[in-house]
C-alpha positions in Angstrom: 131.8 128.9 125.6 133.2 132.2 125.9 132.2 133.4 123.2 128.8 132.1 123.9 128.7 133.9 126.9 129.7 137.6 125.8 127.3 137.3 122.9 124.8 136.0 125.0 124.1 133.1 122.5 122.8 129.8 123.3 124.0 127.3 121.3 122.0 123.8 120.0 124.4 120.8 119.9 122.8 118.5 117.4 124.5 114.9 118.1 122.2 112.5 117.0 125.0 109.9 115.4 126.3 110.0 118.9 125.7 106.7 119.4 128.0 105.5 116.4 131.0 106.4 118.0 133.5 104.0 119.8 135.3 106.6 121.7 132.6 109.6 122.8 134.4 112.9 121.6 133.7 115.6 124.4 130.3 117.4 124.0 129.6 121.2 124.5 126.9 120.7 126.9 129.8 118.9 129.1 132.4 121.4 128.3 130.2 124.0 129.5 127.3 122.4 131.2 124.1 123.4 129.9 123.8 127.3 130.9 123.9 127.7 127.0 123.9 124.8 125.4 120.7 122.5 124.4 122.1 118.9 123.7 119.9 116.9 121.6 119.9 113.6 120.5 117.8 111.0 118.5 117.4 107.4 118.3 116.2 107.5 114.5 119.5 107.1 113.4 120.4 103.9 115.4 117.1 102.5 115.7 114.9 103.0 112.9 113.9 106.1 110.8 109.9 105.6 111.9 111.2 106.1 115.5 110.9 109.6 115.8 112.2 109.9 119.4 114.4 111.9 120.7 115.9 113.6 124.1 116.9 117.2 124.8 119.5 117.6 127.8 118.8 121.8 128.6 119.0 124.3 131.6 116.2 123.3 134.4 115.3 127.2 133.5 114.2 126.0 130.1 112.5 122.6 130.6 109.1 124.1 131.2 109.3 126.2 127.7 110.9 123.1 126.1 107.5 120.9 127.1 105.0 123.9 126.5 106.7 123.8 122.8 106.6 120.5 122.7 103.0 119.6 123.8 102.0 122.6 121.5 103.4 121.5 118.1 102.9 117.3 118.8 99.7 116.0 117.6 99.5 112.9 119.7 99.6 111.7 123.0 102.2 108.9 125.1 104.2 107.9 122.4 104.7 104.0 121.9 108.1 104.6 120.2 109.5 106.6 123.6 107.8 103.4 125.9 109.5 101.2 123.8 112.8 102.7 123.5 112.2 103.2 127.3 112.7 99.2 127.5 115.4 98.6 125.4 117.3 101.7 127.6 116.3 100.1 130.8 117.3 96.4 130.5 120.4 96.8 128.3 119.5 95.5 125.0 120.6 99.1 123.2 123.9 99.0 124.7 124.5 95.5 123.4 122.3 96.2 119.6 124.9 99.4 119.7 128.2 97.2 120.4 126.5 94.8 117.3 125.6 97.1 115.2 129.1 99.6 115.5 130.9 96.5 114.9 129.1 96.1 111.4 130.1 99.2 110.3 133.5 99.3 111.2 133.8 96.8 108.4 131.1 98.3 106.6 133.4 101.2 106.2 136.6 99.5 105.4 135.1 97.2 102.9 133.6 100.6 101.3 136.9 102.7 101.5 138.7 99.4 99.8 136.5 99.0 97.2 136.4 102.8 96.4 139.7 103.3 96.6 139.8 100.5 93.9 137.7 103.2 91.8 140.1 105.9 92.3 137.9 107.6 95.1 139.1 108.3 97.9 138.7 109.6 101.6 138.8 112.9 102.4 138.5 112.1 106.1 139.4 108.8 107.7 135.8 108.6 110.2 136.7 106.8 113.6 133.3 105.5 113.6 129.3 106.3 112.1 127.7 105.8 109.1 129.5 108.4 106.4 132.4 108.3 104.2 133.4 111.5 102.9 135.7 111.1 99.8 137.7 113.5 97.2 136.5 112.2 93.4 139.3 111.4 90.6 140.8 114.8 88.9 138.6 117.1 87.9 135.0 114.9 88.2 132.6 117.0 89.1 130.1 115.3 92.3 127.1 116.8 90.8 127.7 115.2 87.3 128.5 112.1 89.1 125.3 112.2 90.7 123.2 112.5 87.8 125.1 109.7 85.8 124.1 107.3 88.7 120.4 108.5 89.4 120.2 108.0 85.3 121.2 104.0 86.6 118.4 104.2 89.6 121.2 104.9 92.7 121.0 108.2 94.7 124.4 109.7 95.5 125.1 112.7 98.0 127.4 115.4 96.1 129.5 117.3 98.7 127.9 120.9 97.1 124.2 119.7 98.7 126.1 120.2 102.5 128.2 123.6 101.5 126.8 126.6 101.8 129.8 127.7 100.2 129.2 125.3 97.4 133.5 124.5 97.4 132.7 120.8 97.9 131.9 120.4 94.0 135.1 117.3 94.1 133.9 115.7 97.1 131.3 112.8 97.2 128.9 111.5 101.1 128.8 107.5 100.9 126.3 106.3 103.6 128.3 102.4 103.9 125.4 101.2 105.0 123.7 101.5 101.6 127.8 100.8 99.9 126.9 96.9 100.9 124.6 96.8 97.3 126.8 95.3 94.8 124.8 97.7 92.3 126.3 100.8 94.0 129.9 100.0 92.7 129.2 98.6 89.4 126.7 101.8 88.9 129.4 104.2 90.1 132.1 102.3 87.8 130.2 103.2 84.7 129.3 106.5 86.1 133.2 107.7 86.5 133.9 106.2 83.0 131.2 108.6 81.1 
């Protein structure tokens, strides 16, 4: 936050897989309240993708600006998504979807890391929680070619290079093990590693 501060930067935390985790990891905006930061998160990640509802935690000094900006590029009025995630906040029923719903992913993700590891894939980082598996490819395979094997099969893979702006994640491979629980994932990326 220092840093922050001599620069005079304000920085944006985006945190919308919050949610996913089991054990919150301390946030900037509470490290350094929210002179600089602007904390933003989403519930179209836990909820539903056609829920495009969000929050912004900011500086009281910026809230006015924040809504001007907001009325001025939303086409629509009182949203239905916020007044229905409004209900599920207020009587308890995300906490207890949340509970469900990062239980079925913890062994989402170990079912995934299990049966890629059977492939010869492997993590790259062991997530406490979410929704990603990061993971190093055999020797010398090539996440792009990778890709393009399996998209020639109908299944979309993430190559590491499409999140580097350094493009030095050319051996590294995004599984969302949500979508790993298709049978026609594996059996796709088994032929894909064999050409």
């Amino acid at each position: 936050m220092n840093i922050a501060e001599q620069h005079d930067l304000i920085i944006i935390e985006d945190d919308i897989f919050a949610d996913f985790e089991n054990t919150p990891a301390p946030r900037m905006a509470a490290l350094g309240g929210l002179e600089r930061v602007i904390h933003i998160g989403s519930f179209s990640k836990t909820l539903s993708a056609s829920v495009r509802c969000g929050y912004i935690a900011a500086s009281a000094d910026w809230i006015d600006g924040l809504t001007d900006l907001k009325i001025a590029t939303g086409f629509s009025g009182p949203n239905l998504s916020a007044e229905l995630i409004f209900a599920v906040l207020k009587d308890g029923t995300y906490r207890k979807y949340m509970e469900t719903l990062r239980d079925r992913l913890a062994r989402t993700m170990t079912i995934t890391e299990t049966r890629l590891r059977n492939l010869g894939i492997t993590p790259a980082i062991n997530p406490d929680a979410g929704l990603f598996l990061w993971c190093r490819l055999p020797d010398h395979m090539d996440a792009a070619t990778l890709a393009r094997n399996a998209l020639s099969d109908g299944v979309v893979l993430a190559p590491g290079n499409v999140f580097s702006i350094s493009q030095t994640a050319g051996n590294l491979m995004r599984f969302n093990v949500a979508q790993c629980q298709d049978e026609r994932i594996f059996r796709v990326l088994e032929r894909a590693l064999e050409k």
